[in-house]
KEROPA-649685 format. One record per residue (C-alpha): x, y, z; residue number from 1. Coordinates in pm, whole numbers, padded with zeros to 5 digits. Each point is the difference from the previous one (the first is absolute). Layout:
N
<u X; v Y; w Z; n NUM>
...
***
This chain:
394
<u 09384; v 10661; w 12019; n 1>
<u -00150; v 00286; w -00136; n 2>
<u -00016; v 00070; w -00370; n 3>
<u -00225; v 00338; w -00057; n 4>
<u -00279; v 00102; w 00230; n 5>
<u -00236; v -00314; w 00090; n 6>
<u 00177; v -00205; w -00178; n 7>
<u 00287; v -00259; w 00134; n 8>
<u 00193; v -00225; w -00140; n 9>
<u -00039; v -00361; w 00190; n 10>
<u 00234; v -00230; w -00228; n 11>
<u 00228; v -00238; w 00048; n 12>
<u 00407; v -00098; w -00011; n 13>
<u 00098; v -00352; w -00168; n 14>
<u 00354; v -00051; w 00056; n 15>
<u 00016; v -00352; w -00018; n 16>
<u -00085; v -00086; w -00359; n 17>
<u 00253; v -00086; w -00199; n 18>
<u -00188; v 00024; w -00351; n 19>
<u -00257; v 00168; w -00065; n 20>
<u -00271; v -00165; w -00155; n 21>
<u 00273; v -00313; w -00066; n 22>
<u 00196; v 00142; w -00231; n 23>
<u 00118; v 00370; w 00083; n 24>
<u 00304; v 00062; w 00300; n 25>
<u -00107; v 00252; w 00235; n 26>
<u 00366; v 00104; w 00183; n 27>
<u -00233; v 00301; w 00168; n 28>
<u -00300; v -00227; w 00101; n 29>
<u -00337; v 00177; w -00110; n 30>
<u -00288; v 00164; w 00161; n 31>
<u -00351; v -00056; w -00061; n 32>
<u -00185; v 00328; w 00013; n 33>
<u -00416; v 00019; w 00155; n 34>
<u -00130; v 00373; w 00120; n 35>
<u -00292; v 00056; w 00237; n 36>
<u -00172; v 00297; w -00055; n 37>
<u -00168; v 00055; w 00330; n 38>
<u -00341; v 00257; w -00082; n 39>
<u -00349; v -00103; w 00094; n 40>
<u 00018; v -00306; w -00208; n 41>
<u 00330; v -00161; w 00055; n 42>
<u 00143; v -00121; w -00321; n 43>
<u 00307; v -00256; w -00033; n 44>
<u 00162; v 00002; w -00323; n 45>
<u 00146; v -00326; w -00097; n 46>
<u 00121; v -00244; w 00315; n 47>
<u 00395; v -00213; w -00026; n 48>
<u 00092; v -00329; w -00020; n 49>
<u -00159; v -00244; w 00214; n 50>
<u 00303; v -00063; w 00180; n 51>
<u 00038; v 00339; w 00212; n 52>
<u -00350; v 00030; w 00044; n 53>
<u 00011; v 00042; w 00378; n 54>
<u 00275; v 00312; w -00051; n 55>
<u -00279; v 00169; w -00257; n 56>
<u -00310; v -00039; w 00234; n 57>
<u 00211; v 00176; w 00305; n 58>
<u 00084; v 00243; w -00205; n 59>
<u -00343; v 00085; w -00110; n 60>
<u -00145; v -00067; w 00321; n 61>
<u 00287; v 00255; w 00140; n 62>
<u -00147; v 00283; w -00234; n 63>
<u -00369; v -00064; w 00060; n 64>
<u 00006; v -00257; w 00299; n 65>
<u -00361; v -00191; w 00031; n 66>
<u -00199; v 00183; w -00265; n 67>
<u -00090; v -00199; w -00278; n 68>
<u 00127; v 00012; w -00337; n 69>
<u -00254; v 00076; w -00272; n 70>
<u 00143; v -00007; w -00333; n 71>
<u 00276; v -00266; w -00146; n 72>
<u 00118; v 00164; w -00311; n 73>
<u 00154; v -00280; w -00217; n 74>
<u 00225; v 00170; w -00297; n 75>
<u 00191; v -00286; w -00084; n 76>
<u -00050; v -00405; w 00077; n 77>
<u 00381; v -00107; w 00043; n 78>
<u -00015; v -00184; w 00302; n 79>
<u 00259; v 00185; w 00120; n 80>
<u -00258; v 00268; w 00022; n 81>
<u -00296; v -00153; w 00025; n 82>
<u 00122; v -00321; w 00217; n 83>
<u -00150; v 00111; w 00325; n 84>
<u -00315; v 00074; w -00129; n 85>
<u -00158; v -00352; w 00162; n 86>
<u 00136; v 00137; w 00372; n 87>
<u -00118; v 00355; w -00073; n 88>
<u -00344; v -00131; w -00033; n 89>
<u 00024; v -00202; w 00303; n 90>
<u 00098; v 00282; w 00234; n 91>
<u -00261; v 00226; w -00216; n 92>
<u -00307; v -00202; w -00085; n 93>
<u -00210; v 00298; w -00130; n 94>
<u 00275; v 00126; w -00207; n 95>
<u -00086; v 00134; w -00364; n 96>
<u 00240; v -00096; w -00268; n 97>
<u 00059; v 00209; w -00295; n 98>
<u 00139; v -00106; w -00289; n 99>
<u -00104; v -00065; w -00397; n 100>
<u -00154; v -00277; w -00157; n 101>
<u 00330; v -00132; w -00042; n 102>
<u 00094; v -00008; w 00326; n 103>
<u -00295; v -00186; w 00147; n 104>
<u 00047; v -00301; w -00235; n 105>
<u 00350; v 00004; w 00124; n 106>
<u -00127; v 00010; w 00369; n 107>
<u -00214; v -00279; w -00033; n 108>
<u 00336; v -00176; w -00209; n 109>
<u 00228; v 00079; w 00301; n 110>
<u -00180; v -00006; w 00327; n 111>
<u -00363; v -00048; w -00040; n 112>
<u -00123; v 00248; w 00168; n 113>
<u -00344; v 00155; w 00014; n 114>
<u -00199; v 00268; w 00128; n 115>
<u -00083; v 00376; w -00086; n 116>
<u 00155; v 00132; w -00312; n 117>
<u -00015; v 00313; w -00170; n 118>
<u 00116; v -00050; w -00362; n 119>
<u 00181; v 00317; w -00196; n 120>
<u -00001; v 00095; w -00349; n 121>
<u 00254; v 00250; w -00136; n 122>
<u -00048; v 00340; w 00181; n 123>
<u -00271; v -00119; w 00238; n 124>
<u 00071; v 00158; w 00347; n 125>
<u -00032; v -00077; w 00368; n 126>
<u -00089; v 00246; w 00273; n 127>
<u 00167; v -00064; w 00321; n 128>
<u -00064; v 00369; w 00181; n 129>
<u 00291; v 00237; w -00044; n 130>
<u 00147; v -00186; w -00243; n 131>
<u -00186; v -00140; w -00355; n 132>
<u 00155; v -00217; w -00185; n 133>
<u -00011; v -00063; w -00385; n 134>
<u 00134; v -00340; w -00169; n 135>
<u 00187; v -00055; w -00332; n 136>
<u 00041; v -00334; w -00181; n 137>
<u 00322; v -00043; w -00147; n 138>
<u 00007; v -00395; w -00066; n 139>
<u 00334; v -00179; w -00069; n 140>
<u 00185; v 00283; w 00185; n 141>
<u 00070; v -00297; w 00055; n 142>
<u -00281; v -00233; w 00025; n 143>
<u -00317; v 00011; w -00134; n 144>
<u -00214; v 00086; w 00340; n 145>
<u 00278; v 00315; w 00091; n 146>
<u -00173; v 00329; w 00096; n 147>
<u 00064; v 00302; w 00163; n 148>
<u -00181; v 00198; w 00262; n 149>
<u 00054; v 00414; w -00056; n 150>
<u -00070; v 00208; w 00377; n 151>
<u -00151; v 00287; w -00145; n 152>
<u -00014; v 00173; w 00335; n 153>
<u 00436; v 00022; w 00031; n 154>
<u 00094; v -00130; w -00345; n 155>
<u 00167; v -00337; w 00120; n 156>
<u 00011; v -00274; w -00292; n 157>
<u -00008; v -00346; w 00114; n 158>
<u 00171; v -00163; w -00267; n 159>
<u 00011; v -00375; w 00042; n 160>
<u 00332; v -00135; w -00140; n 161>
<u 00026; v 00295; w -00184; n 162>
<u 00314; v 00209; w 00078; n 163>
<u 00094; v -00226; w 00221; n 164>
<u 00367; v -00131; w 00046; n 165>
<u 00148; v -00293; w 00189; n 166>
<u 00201; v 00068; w 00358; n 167>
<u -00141; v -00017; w 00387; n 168>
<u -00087; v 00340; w 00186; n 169>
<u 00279; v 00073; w 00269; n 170>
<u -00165; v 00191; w 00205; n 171>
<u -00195; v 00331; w -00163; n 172>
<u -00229; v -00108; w -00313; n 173>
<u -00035; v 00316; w -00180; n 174>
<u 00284; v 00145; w -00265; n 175>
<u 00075; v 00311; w 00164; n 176>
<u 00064; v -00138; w 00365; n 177>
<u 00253; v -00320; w -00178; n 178>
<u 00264; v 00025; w -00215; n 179>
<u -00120; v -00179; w -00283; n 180>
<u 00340; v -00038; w -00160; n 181>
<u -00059; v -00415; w -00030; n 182>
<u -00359; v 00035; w -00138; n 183>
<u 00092; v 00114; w -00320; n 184>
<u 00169; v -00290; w -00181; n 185>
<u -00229; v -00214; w 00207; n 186>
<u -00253; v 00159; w -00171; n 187>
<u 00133; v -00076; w -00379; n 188>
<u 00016; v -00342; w 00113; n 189>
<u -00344; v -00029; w 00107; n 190>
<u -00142; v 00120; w -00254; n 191>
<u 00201; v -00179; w -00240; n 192>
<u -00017; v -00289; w 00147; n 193>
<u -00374; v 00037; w 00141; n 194>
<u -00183; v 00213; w -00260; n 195>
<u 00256; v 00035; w -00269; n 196>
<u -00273; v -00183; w -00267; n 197>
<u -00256; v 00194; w 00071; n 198>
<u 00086; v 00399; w -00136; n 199>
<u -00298; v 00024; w -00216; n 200>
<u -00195; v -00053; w 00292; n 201>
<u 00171; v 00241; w 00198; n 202>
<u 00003; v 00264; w -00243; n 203>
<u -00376; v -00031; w 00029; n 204>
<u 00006; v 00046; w 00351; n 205>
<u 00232; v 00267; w -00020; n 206>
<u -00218; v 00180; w -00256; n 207>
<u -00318; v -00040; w 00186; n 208>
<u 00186; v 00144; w 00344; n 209>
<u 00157; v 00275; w -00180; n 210>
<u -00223; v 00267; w 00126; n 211>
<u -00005; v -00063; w 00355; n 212>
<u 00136; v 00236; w 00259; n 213>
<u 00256; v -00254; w 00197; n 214>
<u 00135; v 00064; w 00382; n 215>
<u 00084; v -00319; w 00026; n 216>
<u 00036; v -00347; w -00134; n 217>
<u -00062; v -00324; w 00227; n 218>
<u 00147; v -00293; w -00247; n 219>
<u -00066; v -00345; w 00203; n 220>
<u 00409; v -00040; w -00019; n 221>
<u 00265; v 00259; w 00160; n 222>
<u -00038; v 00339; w 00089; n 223>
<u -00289; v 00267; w -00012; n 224>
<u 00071; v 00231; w -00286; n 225>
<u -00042; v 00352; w 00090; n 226>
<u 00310; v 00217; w -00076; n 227>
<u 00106; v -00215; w -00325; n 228>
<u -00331; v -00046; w -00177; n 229>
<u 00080; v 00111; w -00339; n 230>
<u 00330; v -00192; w 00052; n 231>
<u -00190; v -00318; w 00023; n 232>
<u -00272; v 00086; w -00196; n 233>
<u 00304; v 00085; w -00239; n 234>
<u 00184; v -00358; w 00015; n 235>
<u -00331; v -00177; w -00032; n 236>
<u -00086; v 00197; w -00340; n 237>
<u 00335; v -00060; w -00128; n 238>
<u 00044; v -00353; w 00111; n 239>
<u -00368; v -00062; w -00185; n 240>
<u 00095; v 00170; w -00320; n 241>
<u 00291; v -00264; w 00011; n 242>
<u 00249; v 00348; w -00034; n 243>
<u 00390; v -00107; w 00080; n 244>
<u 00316; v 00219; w 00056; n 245>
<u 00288; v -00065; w -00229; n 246>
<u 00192; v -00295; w 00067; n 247>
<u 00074; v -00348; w 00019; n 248>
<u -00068; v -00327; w 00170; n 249>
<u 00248; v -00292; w -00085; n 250>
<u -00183; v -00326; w 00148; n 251>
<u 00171; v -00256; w -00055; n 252>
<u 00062; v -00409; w 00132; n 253>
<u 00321; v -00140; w 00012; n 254>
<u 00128; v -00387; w 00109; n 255>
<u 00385; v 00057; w -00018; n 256>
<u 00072; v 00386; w -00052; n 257>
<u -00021; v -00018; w -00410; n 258>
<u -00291; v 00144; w -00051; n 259>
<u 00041; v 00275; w 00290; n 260>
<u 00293; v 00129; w -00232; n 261>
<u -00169; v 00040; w -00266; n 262>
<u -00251; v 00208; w 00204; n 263>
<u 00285; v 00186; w 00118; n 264>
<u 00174; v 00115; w -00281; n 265>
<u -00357; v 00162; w -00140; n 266>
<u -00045; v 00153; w 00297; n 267>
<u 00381; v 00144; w -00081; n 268>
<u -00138; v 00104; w -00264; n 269>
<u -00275; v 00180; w 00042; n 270>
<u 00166; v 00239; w 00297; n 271>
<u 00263; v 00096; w -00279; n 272>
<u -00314; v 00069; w -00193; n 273>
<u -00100; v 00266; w 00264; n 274>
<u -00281; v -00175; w 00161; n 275>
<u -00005; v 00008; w 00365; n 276>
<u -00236; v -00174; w 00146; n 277>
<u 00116; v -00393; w -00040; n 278>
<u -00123; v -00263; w 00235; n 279>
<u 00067; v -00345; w -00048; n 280>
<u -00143; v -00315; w 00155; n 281>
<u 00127; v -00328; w 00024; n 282>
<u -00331; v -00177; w 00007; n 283>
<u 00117; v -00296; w 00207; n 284>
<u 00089; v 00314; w 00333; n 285>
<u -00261; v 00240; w -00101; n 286>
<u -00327; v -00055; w 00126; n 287>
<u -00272; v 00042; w -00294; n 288>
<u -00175; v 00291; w 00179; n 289>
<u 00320; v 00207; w -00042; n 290>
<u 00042; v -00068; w -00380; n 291>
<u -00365; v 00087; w -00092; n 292>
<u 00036; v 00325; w 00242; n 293>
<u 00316; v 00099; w -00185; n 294>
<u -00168; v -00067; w -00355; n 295>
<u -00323; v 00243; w 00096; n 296>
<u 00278; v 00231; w 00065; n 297>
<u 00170; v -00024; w -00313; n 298>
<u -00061; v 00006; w -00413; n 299>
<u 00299; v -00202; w -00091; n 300>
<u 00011; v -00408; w 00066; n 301>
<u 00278; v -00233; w -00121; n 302>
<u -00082; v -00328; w 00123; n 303>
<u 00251; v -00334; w -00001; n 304>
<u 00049; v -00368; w 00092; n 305>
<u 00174; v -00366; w -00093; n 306>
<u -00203; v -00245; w -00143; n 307>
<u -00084; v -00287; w 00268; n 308>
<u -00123; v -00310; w -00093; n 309>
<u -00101; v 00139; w -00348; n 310>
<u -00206; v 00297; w 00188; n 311>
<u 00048; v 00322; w 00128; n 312>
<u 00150; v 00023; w 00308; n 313>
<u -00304; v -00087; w 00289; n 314>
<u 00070; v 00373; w 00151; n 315>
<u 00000; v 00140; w -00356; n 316>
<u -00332; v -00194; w -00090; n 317>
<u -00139; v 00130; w 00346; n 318>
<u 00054; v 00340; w -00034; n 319>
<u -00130; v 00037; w -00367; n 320>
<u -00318; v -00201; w 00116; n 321>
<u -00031; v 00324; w 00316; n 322>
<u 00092; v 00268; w -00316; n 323>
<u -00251; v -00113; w -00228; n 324>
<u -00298; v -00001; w 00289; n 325>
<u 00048; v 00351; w 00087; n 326>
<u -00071; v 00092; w -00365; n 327>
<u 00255; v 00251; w -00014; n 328>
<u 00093; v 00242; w -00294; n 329>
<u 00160; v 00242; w -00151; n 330>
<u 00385; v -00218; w 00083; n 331>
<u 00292; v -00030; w -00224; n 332>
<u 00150; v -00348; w 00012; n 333>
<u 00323; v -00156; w -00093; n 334>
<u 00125; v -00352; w 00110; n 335>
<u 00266; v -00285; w -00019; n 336>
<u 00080; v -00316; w 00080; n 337>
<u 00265; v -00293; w 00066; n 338>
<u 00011; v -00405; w -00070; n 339>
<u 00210; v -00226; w -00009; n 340>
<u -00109; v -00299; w -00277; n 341>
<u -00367; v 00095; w -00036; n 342>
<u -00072; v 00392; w -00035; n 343>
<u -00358; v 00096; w 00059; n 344>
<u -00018; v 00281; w 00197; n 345>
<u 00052; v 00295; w -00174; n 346>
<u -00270; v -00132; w -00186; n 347>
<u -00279; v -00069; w 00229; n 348>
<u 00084; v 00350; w 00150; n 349>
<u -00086; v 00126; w -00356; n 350>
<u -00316; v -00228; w -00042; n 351>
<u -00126; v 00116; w 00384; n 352>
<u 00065; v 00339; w -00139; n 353>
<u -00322; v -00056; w -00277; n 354>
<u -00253; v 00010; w 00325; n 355>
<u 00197; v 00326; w 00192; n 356>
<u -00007; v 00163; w -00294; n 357>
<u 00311; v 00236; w 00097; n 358>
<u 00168; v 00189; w -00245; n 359>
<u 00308; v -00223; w -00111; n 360>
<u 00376; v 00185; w 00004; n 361>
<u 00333; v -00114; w -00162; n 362>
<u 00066; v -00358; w -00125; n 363>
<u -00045; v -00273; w 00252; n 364>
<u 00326; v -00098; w 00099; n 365>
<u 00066; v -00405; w 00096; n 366>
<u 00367; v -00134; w 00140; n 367>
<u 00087; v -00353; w -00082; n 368>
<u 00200; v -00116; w 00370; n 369>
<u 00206; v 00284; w 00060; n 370>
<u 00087; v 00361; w -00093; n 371>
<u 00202; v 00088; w -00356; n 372>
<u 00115; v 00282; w -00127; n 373>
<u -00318; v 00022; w -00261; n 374>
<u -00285; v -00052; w 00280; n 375>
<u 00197; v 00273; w 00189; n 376>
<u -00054; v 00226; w -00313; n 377>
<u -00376; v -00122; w -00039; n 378>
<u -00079; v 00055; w 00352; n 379>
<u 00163; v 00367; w 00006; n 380>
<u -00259; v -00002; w -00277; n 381>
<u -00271; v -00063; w 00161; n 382>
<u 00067; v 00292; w 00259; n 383>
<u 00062; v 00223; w -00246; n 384>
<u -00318; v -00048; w -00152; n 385>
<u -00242; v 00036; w 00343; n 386>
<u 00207; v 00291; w 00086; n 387>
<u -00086; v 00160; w -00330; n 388>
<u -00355; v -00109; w -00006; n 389>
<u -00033; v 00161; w 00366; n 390>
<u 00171; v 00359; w -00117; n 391>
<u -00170; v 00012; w -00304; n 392>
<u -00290; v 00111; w 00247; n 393>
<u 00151; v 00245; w 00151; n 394>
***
């Protein structure tokens, strides 16, 4: 399919993945995204998992049929990106592959593969006829090898991972032939889930590709940017600054309903407050992608769970293990917590607290068994206070 001129977009469809990279539910499937650029030096950028590899080489034979490819432009070592790299090689022996330093000790890791190589430092270009093309290093956007190659000649950024969001291409590839109405929460949780650690990193990258005129952006995941490039370019900025709306996320575990009320009744709470955007997750139905999608979104965090076997709750524990490797800031947090004969939780939440480093809100509230009138009170409370916190920044 045709992107912009010579260039064509010869990716791929998974829709048979259930998690993506183990751990994150893909309900849309995902794409992985390589472009030909078809001048008088062919140049592939990036290949797709190993797995489809006989859909990607008709498609590139398709758009230049027995001509060789010249140029294998490697911005990012994934192997869902860089998996068929091995097969590539076999079909196209003489093949040049460009890439960093980085990237070549990862080659070698991955696949062991040798031959010509033309090694890039930041802003070193590549002439390919019509079109020249100019790379930018932008490592841990989100790994340390990640690069992206700038066409000069019709102002197409291939991005890597970059601006890229999770959900298969149904058909048309580029934003203003889809609707892209799906992409954009799969987006937040992408990059919260994906790159969410990284926003110094991307600010960087964002800084140094400030200046560049942009028709389009071709992101290795999802759809080619062309219509709603300062929208993404927008949500990646924001995301990366760790900026939130105002509102709340209640995550909470619960064994027998207890501690679900309490989360309730703050949630009560804070609506009567005035605050509108509420979203709570029971941690044992809510997948952990969701939660740390909805807490990028949002500045306010009240976080609860019983004590089991003198820990947190395992869902609790898990979750607050995910928060604290993004290295998020700029949150407001409240919490609370139920036991029975041994009450730890309200604690450890507190003590886990010490490495996120969020801004603590209202007293900690902690429910011996069941609800009473004065845990009611206290958890009322503890709304009260986020929703005050949150306004007070109006």
């Amino acid at each position: 399919m045709n992107v912009k001129g010579k260039v064509y977009y010869v990716g791929v469809n998974d829709r048979h993945k259930a998690l993506f990279e183990g751990l994150w539910p893909l309900p849309y499937g995902v794409s992985y995204n390589s472009y030909l650029i078809d001048d008088d030096m062919v140049a592939l950028v990036d290949t797709v998992d190993a797995c489809y590899f006989d859909v990607f080489l008709a498609k590139i034979k398709e758009v230049i049929g027995d001509r060789p490819v010249n140029y294998l432009i490697i911005n990012h070592m994934e192997p869902d990106h860089s998996g068929s790299i091995r097969l590539i090689k076999q079909v196209y022996p003489d093949i040049v592959i460009v890439g960093n330093k980085q990237t070549f000790g990862m080659i070698e890791g991955f696949y062991g593969v040798a031959g010509e190589r033309y090694q890039v430092g930041d802003g070193d270009f590549l002439a390919l006829g019509h079109h020249k093309l100019r790379f930018y290093l932008t490592p841990m956007v989100h790994w340390p090898e990640t690069m992206m190659t700038y066409d000069e000649t019709d102002a197409i950024l291939f991005s890597g991972d970059a601006f890229g969001c999770f959900g298969a291409l149904n058909g048309g590839v580029v934003d203003a032939c889809i609707n892209t109405d799906i992409y954009w929460n799969e987006m937040l949780r992408y990059y919260s889930n994906i790159v969410g650690k990284y926003g110094v990193p991307v600010q960087k990258a964002l800084q140094k590709l400030g200046g560049l005129p942009l028709s389009a952006i071709c992101s290795t995941h999802g759809p080619v940017w062309t219509e709603n490039i300062s929208k993404v370019v927008g949500i990646y900025d924001r995301l990366s600054k760790y900026a939130a709306d105002e509102g709340v996320v209640i995550a909470y575990g619960t064994m027998y309903g207890n501690t679900e009320r309490m989360a309730e009744v703050v949630a009560e709470e804070l609506s009567a407050q005035g605050i509108r955007n509420i979203v709570l997750h029971n941690l044992s139905a809510s997948h952990a992608s969701y939660v740390l999608a909805d807490i990028f979104r949002y500045k306010g965090l009240i976080l609860g769970c019983p004590t089991y076997n003198t820990r947190l709750y395992p869902e609790m524990e898990s979750l607050l293990s995910k928060i604290a490797a993004r290295d998020m800031k700029g949150r407001c947090l409240g919490w609370f917590g139920s036991f029975c004969w041994s009450g730890t939780a309200v604690k450890l939440i507190g003590e886990y607290n010490e490495k996120l480093k969020f801004e603590p809100v209202g007293n900690p509230v902690e429910m011996k068994q069941g609800m009473k009138a004065d845990v009611y009170s206290r958890c009322r409370e503890l709304g009260k206070a986020m929703a005050d916190r949150l306004k007070a920044d109006r």
